[in-house]
N, C-alpha and C positions, 0 to 999 in steps of 0.2 A: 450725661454729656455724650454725643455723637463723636466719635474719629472722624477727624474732617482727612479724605484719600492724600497720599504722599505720592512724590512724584521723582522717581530718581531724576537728577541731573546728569547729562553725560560730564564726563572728564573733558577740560579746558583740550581744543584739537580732534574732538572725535564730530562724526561725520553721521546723522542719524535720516535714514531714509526711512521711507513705509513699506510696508510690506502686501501683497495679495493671494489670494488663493487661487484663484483663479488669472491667465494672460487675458487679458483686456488692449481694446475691442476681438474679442471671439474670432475676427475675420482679420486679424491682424494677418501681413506677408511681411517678409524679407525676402530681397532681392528677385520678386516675382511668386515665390513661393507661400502657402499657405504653412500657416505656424501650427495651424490648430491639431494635428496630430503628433507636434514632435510635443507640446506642450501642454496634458490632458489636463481636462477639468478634474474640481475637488471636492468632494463635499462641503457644506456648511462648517464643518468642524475640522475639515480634513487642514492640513498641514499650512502655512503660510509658507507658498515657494517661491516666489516674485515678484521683483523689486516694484514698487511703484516710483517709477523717475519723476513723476507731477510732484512727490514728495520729499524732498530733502532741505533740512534743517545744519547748516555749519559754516563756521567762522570762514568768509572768506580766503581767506589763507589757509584753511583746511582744505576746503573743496577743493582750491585750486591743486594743490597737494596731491593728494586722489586725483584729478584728471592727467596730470603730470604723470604721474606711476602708471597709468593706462594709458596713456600715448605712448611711454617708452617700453613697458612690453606687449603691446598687440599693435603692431606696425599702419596697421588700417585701421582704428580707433579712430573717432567715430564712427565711421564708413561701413566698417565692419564688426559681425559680432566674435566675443572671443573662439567661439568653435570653427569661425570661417578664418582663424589668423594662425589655424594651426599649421603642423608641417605636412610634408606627405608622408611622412613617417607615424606623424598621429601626436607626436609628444607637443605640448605647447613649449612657444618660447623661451629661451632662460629668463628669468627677474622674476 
């Protein structure tokens, strides 16, 4: 008999995005700017270090959850990304 594969379930309120190794599209900007040197490519095996947003899986009421806690500490969420909501001092927001 074959193991047929298992599949954890997240816990009831969690929030499960995908993940890439690579930033996608390569030519991706913010705010005018080219991404592609703050955000290097990875090998095939190298690390998974971001988020894919095309991807997320969670109870409405979760999600909303999480975009709530991100609007209230990064003042320009959406609009901006968290390293642009910093201070001039450098420290992020309190929350």
């Amino acid at each position: 008999a074959t193991a047929e594969p298992t599949v954890d379930i997240p816990a009831r309120g969690a929030v499960v995005v995908g993940l890439e190794r690579n930033l996608w599209p390569p030519q991706m900007s913010f705010d005018g700017k080219s991404l592609s040197r703050r955000y290097p490519t990875s090998s095939a095996t190298g690390p998974l270090r971001y988020i894919n947003s095309g991807f997320v899986m969670a109870e409405a009421a979760s999600l909303r959850r999480l975009l709530r806690c991100m609007s209230t500490r990064y003042a320009r969420f959406p609009d901006a990304c968290p390293q642009h909501a910093q201070r001039a001092s450098g420290a992020l927001p309190a929350g």
